[in-house]
DSSP file (Angstrom, degrees, kcal/mol; ACC not computed):
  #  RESIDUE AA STRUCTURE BP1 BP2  ACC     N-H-->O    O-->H-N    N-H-->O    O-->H-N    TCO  KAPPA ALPHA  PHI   PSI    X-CA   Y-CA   Z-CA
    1    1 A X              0   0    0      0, 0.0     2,-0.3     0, 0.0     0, 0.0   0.000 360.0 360.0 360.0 128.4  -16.9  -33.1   63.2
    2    2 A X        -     0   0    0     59,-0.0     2,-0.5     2,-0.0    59,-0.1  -0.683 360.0-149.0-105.2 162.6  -13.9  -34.6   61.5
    3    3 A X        -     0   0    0     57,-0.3     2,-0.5    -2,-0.3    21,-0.0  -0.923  28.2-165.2-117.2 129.3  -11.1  -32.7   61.1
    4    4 A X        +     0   0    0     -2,-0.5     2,-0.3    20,-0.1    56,-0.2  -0.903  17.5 161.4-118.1 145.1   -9.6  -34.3   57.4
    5    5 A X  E     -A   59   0A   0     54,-1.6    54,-1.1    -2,-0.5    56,-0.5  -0.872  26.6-129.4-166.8 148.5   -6.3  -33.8   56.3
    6    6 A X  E     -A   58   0A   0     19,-0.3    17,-3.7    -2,-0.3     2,-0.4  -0.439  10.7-151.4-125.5 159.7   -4.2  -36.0   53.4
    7    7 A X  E     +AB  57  22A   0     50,-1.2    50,-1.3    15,-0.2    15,-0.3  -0.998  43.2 179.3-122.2  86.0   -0.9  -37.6   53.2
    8    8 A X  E     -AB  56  21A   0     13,-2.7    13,-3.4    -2,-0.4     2,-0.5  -0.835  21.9-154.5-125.4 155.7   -0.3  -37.3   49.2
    9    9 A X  E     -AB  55  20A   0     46,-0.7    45,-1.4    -2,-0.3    46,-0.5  -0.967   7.2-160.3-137.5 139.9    2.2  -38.1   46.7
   10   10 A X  E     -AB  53  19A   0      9,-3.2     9,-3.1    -2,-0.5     2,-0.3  -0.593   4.1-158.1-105.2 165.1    2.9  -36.7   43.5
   11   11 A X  E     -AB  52  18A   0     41,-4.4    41,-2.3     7,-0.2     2,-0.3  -0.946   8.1-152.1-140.9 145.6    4.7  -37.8   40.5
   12   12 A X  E   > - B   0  17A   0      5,-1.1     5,-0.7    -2,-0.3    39,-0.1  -0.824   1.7-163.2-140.9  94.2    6.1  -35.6   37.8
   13   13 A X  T > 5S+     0   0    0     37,-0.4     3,-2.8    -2,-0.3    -1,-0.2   0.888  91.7  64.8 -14.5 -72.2    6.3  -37.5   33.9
   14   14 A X  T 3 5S+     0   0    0      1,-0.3     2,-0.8    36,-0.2    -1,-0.2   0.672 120.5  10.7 -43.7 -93.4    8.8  -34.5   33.2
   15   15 A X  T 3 5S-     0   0    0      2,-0.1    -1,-0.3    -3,-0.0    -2,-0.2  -0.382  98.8-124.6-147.1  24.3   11.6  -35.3   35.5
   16   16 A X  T < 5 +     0   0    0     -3,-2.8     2,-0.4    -2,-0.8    -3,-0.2   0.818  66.8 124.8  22.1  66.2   10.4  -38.9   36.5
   17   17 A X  E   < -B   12   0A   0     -5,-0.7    -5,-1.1     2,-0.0     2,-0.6  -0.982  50.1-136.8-156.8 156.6   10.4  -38.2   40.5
   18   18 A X  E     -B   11   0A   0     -2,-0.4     2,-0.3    -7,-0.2    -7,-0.2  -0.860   6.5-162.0 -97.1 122.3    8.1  -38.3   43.3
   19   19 A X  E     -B   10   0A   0     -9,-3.1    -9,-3.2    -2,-0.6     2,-0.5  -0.986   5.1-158.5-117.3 151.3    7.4  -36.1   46.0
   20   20 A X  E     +B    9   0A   0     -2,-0.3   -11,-0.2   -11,-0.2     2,-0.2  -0.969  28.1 144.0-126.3 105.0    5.5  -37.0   49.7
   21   21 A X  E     -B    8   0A   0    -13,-3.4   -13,-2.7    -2,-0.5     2,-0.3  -0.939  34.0-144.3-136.4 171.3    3.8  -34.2   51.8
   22   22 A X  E     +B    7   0A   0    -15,-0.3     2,-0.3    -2,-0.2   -15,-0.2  -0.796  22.1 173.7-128.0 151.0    0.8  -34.0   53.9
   23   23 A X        -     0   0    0    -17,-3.7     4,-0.1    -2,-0.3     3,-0.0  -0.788  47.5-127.2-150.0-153.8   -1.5  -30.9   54.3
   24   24 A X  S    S+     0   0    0     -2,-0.3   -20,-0.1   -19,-0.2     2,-0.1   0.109  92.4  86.7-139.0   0.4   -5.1  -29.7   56.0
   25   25 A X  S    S-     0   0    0    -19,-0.2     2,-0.6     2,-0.1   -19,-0.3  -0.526 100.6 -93.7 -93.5-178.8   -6.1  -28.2   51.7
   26   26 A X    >>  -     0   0    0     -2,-0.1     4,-0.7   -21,-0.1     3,-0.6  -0.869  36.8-103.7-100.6 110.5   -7.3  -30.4   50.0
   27   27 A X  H 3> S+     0   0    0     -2,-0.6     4,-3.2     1,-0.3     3,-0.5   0.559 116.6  52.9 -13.9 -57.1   -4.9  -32.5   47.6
   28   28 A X  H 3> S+     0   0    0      1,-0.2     4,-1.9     2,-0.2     5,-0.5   0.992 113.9  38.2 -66.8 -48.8   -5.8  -30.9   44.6
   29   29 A X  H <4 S+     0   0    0     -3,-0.6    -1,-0.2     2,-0.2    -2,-0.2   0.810 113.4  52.3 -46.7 -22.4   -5.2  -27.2   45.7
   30   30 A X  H >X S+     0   0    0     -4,-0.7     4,-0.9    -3,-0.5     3,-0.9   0.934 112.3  51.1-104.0 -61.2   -2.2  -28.3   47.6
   31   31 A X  H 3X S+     0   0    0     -4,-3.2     4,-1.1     2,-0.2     3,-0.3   0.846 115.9  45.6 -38.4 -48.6   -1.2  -30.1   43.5
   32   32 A X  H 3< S+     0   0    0     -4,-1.9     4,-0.2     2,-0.2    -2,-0.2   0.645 104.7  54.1 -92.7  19.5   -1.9  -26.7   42.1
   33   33 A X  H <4>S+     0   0    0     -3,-0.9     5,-1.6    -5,-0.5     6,-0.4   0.810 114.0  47.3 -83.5 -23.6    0.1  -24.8   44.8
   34   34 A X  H  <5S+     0   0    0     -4,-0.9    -2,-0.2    -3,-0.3     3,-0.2   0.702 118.2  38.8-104.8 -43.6    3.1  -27.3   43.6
   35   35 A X  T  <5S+     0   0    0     -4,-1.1    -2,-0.2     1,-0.2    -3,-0.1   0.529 116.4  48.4 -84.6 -31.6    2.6  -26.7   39.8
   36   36 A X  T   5S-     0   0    0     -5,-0.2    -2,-0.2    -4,-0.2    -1,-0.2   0.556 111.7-131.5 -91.9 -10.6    1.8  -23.0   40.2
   37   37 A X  T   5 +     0   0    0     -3,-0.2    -3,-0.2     8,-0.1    -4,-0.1   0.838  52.1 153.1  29.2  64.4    5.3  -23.0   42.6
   38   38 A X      < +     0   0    0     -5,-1.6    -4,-0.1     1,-0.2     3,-0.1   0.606  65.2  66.8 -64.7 -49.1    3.7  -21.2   45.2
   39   39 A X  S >  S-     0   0    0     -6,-0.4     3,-0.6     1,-0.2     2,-0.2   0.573 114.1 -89.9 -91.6 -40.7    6.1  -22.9   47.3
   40   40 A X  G >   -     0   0    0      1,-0.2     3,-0.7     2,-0.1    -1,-0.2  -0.549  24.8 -97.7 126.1 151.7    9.6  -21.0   45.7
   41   41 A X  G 3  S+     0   0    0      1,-0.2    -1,-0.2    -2,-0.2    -3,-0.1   0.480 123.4  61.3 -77.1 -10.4   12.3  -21.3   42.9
   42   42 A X  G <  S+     0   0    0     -3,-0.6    -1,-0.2     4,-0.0    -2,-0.1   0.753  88.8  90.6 -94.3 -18.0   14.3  -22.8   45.5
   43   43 A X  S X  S-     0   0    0     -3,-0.7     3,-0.8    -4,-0.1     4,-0.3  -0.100  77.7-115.3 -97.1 165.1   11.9  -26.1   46.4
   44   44 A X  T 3  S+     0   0    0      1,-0.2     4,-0.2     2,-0.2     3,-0.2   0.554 112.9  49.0 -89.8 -18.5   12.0  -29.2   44.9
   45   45 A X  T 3  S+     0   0    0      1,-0.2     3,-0.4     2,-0.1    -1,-0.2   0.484  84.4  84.9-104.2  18.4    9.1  -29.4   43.4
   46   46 A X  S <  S+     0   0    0     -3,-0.8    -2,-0.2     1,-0.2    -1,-0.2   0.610  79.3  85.6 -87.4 -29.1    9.6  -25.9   41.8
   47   47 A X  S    S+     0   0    0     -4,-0.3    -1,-0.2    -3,-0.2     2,-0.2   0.887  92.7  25.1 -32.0 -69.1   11.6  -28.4   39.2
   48   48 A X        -     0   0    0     -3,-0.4     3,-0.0    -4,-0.2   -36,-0.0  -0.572  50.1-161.4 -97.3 169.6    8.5  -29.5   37.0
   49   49 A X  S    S+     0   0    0     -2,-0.2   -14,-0.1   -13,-0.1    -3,-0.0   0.104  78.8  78.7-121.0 -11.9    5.7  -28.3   36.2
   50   50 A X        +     0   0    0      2,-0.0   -37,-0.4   -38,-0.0   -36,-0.2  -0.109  62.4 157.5 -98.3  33.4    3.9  -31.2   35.0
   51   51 A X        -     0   0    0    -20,-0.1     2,-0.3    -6,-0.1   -39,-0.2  -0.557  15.6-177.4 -84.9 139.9    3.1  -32.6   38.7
   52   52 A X  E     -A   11   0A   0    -41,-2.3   -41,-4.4    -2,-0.2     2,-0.2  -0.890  38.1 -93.9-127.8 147.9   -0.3  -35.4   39.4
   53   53 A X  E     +A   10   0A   0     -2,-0.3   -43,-0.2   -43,-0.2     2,-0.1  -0.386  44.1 166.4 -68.7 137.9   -1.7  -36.9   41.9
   54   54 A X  E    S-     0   0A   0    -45,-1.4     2,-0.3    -2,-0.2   -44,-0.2   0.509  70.2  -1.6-110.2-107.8   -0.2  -40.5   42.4
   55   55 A X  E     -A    9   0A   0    -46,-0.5   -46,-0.7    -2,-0.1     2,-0.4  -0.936  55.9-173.9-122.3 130.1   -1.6  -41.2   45.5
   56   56 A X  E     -A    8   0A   0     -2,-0.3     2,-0.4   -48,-0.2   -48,-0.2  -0.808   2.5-175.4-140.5 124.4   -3.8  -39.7   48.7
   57   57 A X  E     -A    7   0A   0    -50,-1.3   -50,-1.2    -2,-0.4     2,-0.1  -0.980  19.5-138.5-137.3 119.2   -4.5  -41.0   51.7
   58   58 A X  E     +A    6   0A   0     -2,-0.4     2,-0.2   -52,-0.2   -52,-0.2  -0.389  20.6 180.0 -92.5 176.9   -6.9  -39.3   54.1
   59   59 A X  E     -A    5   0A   0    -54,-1.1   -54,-1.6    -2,-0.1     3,-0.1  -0.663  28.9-140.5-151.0 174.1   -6.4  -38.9   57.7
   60   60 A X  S    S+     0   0    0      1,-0.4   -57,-0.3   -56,-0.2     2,-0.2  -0.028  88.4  43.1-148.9  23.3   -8.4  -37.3   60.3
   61   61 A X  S >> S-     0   0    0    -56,-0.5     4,-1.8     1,-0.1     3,-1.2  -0.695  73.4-134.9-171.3 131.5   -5.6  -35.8   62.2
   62   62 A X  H 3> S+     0   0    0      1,-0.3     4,-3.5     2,-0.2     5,-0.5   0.851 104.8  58.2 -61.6 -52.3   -2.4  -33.9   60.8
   63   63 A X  H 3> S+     0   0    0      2,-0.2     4,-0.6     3,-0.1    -1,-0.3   0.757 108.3  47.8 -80.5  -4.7    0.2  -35.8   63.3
   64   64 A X  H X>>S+     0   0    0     -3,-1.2     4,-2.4     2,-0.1     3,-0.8   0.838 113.8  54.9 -75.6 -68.9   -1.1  -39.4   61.6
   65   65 A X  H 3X5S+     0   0    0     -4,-1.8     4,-2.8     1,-0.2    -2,-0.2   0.761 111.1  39.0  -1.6 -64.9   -0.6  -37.5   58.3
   66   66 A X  H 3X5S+     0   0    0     -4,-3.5     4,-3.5     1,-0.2    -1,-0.2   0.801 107.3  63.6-109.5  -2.4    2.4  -36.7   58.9
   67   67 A X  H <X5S+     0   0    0     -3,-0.8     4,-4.2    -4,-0.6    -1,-0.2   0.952 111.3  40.9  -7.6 -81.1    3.2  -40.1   60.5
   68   68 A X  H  X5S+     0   0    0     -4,-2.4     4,-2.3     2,-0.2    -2,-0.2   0.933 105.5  67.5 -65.9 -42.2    2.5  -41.7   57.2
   69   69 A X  H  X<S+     0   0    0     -4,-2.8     4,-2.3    -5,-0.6    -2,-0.2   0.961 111.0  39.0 -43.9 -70.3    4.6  -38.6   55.3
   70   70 A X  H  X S+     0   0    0     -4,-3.5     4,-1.4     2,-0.2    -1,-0.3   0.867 111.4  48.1 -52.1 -40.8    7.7  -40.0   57.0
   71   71 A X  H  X S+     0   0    0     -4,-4.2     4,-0.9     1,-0.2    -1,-0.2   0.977 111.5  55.1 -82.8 -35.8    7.5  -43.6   56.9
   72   72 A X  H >X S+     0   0    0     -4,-2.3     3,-1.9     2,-0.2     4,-0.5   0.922 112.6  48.0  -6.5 -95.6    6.6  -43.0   53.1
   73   73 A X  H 3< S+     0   0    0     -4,-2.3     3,-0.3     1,-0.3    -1,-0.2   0.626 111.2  48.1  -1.9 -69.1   10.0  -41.0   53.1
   74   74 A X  H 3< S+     0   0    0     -4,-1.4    -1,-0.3     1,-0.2    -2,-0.2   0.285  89.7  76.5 -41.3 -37.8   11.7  -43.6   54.8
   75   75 A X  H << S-     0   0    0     -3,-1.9    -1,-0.2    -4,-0.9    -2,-0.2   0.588  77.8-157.0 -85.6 -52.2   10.6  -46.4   52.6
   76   76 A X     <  +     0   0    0     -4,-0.5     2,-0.6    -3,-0.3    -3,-0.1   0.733  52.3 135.8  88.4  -6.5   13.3  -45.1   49.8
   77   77 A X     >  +     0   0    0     -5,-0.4     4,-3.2     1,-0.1     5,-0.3  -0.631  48.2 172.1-148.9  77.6   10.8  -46.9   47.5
   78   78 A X  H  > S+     0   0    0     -2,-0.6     4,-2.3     1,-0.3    -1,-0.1   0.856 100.0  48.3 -33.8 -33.0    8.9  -46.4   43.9
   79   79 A X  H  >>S+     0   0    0      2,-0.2     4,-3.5     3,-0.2     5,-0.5   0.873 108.0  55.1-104.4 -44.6    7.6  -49.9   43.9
   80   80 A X  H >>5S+     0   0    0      2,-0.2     4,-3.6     3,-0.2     3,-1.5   0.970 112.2  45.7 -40.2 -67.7    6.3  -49.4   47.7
   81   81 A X  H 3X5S+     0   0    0     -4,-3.2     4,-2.8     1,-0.3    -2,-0.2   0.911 115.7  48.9 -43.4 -65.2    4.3  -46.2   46.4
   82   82 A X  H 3<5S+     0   0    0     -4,-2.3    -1,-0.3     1,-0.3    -2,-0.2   0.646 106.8  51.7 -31.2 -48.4    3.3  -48.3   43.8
   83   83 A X  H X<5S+     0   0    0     -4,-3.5     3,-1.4    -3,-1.5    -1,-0.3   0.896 112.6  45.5 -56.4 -57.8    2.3  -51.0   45.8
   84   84 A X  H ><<S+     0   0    0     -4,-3.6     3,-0.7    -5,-0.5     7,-0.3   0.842 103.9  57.3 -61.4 -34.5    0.2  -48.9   47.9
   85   85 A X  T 3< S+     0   0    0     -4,-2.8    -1,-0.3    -5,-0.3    -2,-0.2   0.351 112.7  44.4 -85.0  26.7   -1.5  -47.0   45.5
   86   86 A X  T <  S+     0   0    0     -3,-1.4    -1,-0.2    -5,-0.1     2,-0.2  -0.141 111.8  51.5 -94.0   7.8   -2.7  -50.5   43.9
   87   87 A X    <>  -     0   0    0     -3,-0.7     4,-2.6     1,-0.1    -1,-0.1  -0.608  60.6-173.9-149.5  84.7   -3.8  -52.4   47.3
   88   88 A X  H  > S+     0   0    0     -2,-0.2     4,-3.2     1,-0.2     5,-0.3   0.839  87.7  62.5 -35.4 -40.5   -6.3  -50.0   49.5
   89   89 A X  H  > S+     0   0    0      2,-0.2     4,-1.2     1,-0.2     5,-0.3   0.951 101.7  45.4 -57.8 -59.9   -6.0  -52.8   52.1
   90   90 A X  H  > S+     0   0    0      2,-0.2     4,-4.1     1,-0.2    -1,-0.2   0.929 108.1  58.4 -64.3 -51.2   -2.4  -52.2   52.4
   91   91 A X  H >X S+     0   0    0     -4,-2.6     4,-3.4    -7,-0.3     3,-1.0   0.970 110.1  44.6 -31.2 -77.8   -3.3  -48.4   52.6
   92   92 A X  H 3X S+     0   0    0     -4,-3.2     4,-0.5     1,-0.2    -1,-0.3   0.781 112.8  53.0 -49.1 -15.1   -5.7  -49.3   55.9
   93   93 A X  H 3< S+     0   0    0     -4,-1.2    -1,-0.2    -5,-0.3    -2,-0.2   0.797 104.1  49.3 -88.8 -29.3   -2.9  -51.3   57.1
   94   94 A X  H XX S+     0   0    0     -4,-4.1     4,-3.5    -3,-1.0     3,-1.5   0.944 117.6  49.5 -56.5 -67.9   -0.2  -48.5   56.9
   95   95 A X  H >X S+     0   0    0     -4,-3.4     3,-6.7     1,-0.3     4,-0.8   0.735 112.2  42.0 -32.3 -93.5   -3.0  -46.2   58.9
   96   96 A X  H 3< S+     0   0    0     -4,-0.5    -1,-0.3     1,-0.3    -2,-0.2   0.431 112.0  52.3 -51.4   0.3   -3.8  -48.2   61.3
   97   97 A X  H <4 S+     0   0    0     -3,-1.5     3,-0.5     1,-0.2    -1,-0.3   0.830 117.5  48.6 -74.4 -33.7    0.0  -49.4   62.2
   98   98 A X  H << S+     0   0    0     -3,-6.7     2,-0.4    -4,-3.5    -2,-0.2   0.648  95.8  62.6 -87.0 -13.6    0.6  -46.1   62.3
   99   99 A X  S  < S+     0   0    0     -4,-0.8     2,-0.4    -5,-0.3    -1,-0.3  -0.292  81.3 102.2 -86.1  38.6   -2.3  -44.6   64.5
  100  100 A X              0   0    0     -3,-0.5    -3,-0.0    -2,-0.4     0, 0.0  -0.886 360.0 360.0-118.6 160.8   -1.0  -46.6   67.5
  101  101 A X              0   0    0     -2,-0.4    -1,-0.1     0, 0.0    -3,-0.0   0.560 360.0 360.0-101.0 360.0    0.9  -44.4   69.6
């Protein structure tokens, strides 16, 4: 039994900006917990309303998840996101640099 949990980022049209978190829900619930601002008037994504999935990458353990969340972070980088969500190979290439321990 795999245990799945996603790395996602969302992108919001309204206020051109990205935000990167990982969860154990499923990406869309986790997209309308972020639209619905579940999450608080104080949060950053409590800003728009208009938020979509850009891109999801699943994981089969939470601390690769959130692994990927940071270096994502880290990365600083629209055209990175970009990059990744247009090249699945890159995607597998992120994981598995990042599943090493």
């Amino acid at each position: 039994f795999k245990m799945s949990c996603w790395t996602y980022v969302i992108y919001s049209p309204n206020i051109d900006r990205f935000y990167i978190g990982s969860t154990k829900e499923t990406p869309e619930d986790r997209l309308m917990a972020h639209n619905n601002r579940v999450f608080g008037g104080k949060s950053f994504t409590s800003r728009a309303k208009d938020w979509e999935l850009f891109l999801v990458i699943e994981g089969n353990n939470i601390q690769i998840c959130r692994r990927i969340e940071q270096h994502l972070k880290k990365m600083k980088s629209r055209k990175y996101l970009c990059r990744l969500r247009d090249s699945p190979e890159k995607v597998e290439v992120l994981k598995e640099m990042l599943a090493r321990p």
